[in-house]
SETOR-40399 format. One record per residue (C-alpha): residue in one letter; x, y, z. Coordinates in steps of 0.5 Angstrom, whole numbers, padded with zeros to 4 digits, always signed. Each point is the difference from the previous one (the first is absolute). Example, Ala and Ser with C-alpha at 12.3 -4.5 7.8 and 13.67 -1.06 7.14 Angstrom:
2
a+0025-0009+0016/s+0002+0007-0002/
This chain:
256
x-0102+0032+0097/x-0006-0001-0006/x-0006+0003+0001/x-0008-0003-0003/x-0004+0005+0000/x-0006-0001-0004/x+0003-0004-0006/x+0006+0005+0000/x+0008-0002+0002/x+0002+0006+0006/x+0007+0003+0002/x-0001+0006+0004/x+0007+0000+0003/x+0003+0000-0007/x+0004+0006+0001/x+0000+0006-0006/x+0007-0001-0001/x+0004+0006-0003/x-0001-0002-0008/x-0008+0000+0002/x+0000+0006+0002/x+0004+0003-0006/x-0004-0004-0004/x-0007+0002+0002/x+0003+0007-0002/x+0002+0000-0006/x-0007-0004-0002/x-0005+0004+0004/x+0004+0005-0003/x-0001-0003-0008/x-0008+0000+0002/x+0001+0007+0002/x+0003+0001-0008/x-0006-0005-0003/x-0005+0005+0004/x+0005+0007-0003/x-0002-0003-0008/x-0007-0002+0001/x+0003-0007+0000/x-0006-0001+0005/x-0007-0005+0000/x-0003+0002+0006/x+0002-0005+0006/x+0002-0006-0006/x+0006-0002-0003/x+0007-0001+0004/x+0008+0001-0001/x+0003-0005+0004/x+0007-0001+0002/x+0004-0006+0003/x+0004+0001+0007/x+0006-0001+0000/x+0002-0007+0005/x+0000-0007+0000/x-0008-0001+0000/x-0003+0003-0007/x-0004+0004+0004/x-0004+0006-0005/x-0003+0007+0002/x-0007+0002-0003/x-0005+0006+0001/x-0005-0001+0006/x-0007-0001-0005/x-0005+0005+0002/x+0005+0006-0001/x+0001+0005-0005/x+0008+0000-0003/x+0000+0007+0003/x-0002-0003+0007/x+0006-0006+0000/x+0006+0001+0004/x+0006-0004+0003/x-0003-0001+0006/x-0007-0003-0003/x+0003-0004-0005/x-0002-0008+0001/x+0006-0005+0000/x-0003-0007-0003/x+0003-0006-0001/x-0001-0004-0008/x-0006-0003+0003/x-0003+0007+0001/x+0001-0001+0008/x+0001+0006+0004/x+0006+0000+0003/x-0002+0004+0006/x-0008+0003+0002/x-0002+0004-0004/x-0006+0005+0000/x-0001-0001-0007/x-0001-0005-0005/x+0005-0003-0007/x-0005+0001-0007/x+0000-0009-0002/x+0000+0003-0007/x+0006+0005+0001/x+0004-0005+0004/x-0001-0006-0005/x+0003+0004-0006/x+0006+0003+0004/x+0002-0006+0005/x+0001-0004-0007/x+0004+0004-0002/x+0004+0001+0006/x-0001-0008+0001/x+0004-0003-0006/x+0004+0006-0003/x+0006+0002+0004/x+0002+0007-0002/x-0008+0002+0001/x+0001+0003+0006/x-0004+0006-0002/x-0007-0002-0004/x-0005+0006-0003/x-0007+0001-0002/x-0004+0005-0003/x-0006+0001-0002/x+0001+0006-0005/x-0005+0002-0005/x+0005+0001-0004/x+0003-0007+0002/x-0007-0003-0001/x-0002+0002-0006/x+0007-0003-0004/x-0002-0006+0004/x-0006-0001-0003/x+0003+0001-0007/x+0001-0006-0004/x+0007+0001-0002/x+0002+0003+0007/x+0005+0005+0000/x+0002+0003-0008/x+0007+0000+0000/x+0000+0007-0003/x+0002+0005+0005/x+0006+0002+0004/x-0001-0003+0006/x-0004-0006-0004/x+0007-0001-0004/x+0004-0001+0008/x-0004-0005+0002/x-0001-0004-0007/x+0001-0008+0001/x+0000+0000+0008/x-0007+0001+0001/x-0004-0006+0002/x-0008-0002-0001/x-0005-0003+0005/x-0007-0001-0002/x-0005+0002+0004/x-0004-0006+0004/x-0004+0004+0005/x+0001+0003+0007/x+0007-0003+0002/x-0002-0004+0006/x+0002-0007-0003/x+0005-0004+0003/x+0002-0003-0007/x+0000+0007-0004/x+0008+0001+0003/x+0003-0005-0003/x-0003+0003-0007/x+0001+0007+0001/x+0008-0002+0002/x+0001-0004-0006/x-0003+0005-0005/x+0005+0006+0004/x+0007-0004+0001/x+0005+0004-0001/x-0004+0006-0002/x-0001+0006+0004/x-0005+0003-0003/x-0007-0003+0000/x-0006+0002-0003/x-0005-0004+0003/x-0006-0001-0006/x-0006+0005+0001/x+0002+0001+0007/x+0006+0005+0000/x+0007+0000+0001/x+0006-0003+0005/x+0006+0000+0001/x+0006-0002+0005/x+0007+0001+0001/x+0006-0002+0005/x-0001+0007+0003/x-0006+0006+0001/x+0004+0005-0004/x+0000-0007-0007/x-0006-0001+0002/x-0002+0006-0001/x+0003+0002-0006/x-0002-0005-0004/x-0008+0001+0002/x+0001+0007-0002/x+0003-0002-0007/x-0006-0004-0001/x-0006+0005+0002/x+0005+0005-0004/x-0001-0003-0005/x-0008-0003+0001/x-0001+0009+0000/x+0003+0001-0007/x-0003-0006-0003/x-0007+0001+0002/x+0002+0008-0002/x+0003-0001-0006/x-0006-0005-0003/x-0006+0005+0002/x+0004+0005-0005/x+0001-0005-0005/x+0004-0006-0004/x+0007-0001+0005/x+0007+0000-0004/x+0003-0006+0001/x+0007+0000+0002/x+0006-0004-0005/x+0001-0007+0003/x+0008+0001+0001/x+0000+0006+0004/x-0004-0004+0006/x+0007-0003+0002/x+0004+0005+0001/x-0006+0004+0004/x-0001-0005+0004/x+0007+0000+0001/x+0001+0007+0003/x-0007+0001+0002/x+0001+0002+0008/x-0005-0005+0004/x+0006-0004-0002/x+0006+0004+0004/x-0002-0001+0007/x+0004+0007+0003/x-0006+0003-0005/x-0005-0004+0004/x+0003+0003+0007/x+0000+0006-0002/x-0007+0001-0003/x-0003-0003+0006/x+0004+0005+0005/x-0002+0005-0005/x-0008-0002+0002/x+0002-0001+0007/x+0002+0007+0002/x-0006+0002-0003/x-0004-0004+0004/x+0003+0002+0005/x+0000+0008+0000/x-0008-0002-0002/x-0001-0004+0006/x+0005-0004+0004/x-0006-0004+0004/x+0002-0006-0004/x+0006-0001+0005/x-0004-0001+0006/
């Protein structure tokens, strides 16, 4: 039965199904990673990952915690309007919520969405020219990196179908003066892509302080792209599995 209760639509006897509960893990394992990095903005930013069923339904941090503090148990599960599914003692971001649950909401395969606030990241974002195709990670990414201008905090209604028509089919985002994002059909592809991204973010910000960068003949770009290994999903596994043993030998609570 549906539930009002303060504007917001309830169901507290939906159950956690097994594909939840593996769900919840490997994305309180991913903040987990974001914290190991450094990937962190005190209580801000999200990572956001659709639960597998016939409702598209999506899991985000409680707003208030940091990313070390998140774990299976205490993730939120909201529906597209950003209404919990089940009570929950902890609020959902509007502005986090607005940029994940549009990407979620009109692309398919963005089962995992990902956003940072990196310095790194930032700083390219606040660049004119964005990211410069001129270093090794920039060259696996060249071509399939979308753009969205900044129109302030995203808490307005009518910046979704803006942001998802700048993306369409590219999976890595630099949101203008803003920072970086990206999405996958997976956790692990999601993830791969973000780090290509941030990797490349470091060195061109480290590269430009030192002096003028080098740029890359034009016809290697498609054979880089071609090999690179955020394509090959095996890669992307196993990076992630990688991380989470890591994790797990670090702290384990992220289980619970």
């Amino acid at each position: 039965m549906t539930i009002y209760k303060e504007g917001r639509v309830l169901r507290p006897s939906y159950p956690v199904s097994a594909a939840e509960r593996a769900a919840r893990e490997e994305l309180a394992a991913a903040y987990r990673i974001f914290d190991y990095l450094g990937w962190t903005e005190m209580i801000f930013n999200h990572i956001t990952l659709r639960v597998p069923g016939p409702e598209r339904f999506f899991l985000i941090n409680p707003f208030g915690l940091h990313y070390r503090e998140v774990a299976a148990s205490n993730l939120v599960l909201v529906d597209l309007d950003g209404n919990p599914v089940r009570e929950t003692a902890w609020p959902v971001n509007r502005a986090g919520f607005v940029i994940h649950s549009a990407i979620h909401g009109a692309i398919e395969d963005a089962h995992c969405v990902m956003h940072t606030h990196t310095t790194t990241g930032m700083a390219v974002a606040c660049l004119k020219e964005g990211l410069s195709p001129t270093n090794f990670y920039a060259a696996q990414l060249y071509g399939q990196v979308a753009y969205h201008d900044f129109e302030g905090i995203t808490v307005e209604e009518g910046e979704r179908e803006r942001l998802v028509r700048d993306i369409g089919a590219k999976r890595a985002v630099i949101l203008r003066n803003h920072g970086l994002l990206a999405w996958g059909p997976t956790v692990a592809e999601a993830f791969m892509t973000l780090w290509t991204l941030q990797r490349a973010c470091d060195v061109q910000i480290a590269a430009s302080a030192a002096g003028a960068l080098q740029p890359i003949r034009p016809e290697v770009f498609e054979q880089t792209v071609r090999e690179s290994g955020p394509a090959e999903k095996r890669t992307c596994e196993d990076v992630f599995a990688m991380l989470k043993r890591l994790i797990e030998a670090r702290d384990p609570s992220y289980r619970e």
